[in-house]
C-alpha positions, 0 to 999 in steps of 0.5 A: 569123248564120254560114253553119252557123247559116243551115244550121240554122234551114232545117233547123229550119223543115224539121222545123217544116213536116214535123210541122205542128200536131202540134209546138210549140215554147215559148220563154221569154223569156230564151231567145236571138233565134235560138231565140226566132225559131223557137218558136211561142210566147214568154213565162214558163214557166206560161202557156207551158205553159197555152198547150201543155197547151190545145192540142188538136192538139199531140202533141209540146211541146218546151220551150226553157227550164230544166227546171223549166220543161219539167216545168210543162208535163209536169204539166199536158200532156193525154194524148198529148202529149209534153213533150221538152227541147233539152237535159235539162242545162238546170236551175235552180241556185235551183230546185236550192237546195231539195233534195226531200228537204231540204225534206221534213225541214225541213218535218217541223221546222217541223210539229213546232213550230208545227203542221201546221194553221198553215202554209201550204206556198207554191213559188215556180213556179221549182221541181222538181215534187217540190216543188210536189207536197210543197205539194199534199199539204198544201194548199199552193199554187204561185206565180208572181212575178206572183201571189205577192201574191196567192197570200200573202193567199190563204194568210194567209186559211187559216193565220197562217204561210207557208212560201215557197221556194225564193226568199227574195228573192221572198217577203221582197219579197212579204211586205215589199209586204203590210206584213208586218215583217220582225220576222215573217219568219225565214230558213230555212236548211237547213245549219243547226240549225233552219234557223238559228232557235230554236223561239220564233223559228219560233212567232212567224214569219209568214213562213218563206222558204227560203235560195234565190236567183236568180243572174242577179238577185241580180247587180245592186246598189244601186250599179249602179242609181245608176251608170245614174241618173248617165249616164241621169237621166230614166231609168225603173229596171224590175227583177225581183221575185227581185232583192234588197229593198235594189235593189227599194226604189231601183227605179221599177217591179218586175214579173214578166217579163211585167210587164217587157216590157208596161212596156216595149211601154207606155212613150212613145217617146222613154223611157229605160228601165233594165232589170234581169233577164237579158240576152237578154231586154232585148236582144230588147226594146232590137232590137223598140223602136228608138224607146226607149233600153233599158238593162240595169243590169248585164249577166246572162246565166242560162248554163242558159238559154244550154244551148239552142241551134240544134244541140240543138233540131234534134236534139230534133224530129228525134227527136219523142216520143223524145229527152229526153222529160220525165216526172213520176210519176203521183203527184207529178203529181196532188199538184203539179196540186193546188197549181196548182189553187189558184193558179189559183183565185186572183182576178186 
């Protein structure tokens, strides 16, 4: 670490120690070291923001992550409490590939199509509370890469189609677990007349997944999986669900980020483990089990992730409560904790 750096992380723990109980920092796992180090907590953005949200002494939440991610937290935040950002530019370029407005008409389409009482409205949680608040409205709910098995059967139960967004990858994956044909799912493109589809198409679909993707994911390929079995031939292959089908069906295990750094803490030492999510994340997990060989298929690093750093944050908890402060409308906020209320109803 550089000497400025040294300088930062003394003033950061100067803050942290002056705002007491009434700061905490959220971390998420793709975050780097540095920031990690200083976060009170670390892990994926929904129980992050439980975690914050249930906290009765915090009054102000900074959320070092992307902003879908801070808005999640400033949807389910109790009264009092401040959600605020490092740095607001920090965004999602998949959560930005489902556009609120886009949405909003392609959804109207399929409505007219194949009715309003046949569809279920499913977001993925990596996305703009606009979004998860257009799916509470219709009694839709949100999802998380853990939970989207779940959260399609609990769809399914109610009306015979789904529409799932912004990631096809997740959804074409989740249907594809479930033993839906991929004669059922169509791909909703949004640049295109009907999403790219015929109305007989949309009407016999079970499954309508919005043209969105990861950009760290969807880095890796068949080939790098095989490359890495090559030089490690006892290796496990761990990847996440937003990666494509064709790289999920060569891997050995495939979970949430969660699931990913259990697989790991679980693994008997000795075990080489190929990774394939973003990078800081199987770094820190490489430095914490030095008696594992951690690989990363493919070196990705998500840059919106690396917008945070020692400097902004320093900058953000000497401005509590004031600097950049994130807000959701009263309305979006109500519609979009009733999606999530139906993800949280779901049985584990």
């Amino acid at each position: 670490m550089q000497v400025d750096d040294i300088d930062l992380v003394k003033k950061i723990q100067q803050r942290k120690k002056a705002l007491g109980r009434e700061l905490i920092i959220l971390t998420h796992h793709y975050q780097r070291s540095d920031v990690v180090d200083l976060g009170d907590y670390a892990g994926d953005s929904f129980s992050l923001s439980q975690t914050a949200a249930s906290d009765q002494n915090a009054r102000y939440i900074v959320f070092c992550g992307v902003h879908f991610m801070a808005e999640s937290a400033a949807i389910l935040a109790q009264p009092g409490q401040t959600v605020q950002t490092p740095d607001p530019a920090a965004g999602c370029w998949m959560s930005d590939m489902a556009d609120p407005y886009i949405v909003k008409k392609a959804w109207e389409k399929i409505m007219a199509i194949a009715g309003e009482n046949h569809v279920t409205p499913m977001a993925y949680m990596n996305s703009e509370a606009a979004i998860k608040a257009l799916c509470g409205r219709h009694d839709g709910i949100v999802c998380t890469s853990s939970n989207a098995a779940a959260a399609f059967a609990w769809a399914l139960e109610r009306r015979e189609k789904i529409f799932f967004l912004p990631d096809e990858h997740l959804g074409r994956n989740t249907a594809d677990r479930l033993g839906i044909p991929e004669e059922a799912m169509i791909l909703w493109d949004p640049y295109k007349p009907l999403g790219g589809n015929t109305e007989a198409g949309i009407k016999k679909a079970v499954v309508i997944l919005w043209k969105g993707h990861c950009l760290v994911h969807t880095r890796f390929t068949v080939g790098h999986i095989r490359e890495k079995r090559r030089a490690f031939p006892d290796a496990e292959v761990v990847t996440h669900p937003e990666c494509t089908r064709s790289v999920i069906r060569e891997s050995d295990a495939v979970g949430s980020t969660s699931f990913i750094v259990n697989y790991t803490q679980n693994a008997a030492p000795g075990s080489t483990i190929v990774i394939g999510t973003e990078i800081n994340l199987i770094r820190r997990l490489a430095a914490e089990h030095p008696d594992k060989t951690i690989v990363p298929l493919y070196d990705s690093l998500c840059p919106n992730m690396a917008r945070i750093n020692l400097d902004n944050l320093l900058t953000v908890l000497e401005n509590p409560g004031r600097l950049n402060v994130v807000t959701v409308d009263d309305t979006v906020k109500k519609e979009a904790r009733g999606a999530l209320d139906n993800m949280l109803s779901l049985k584990a």
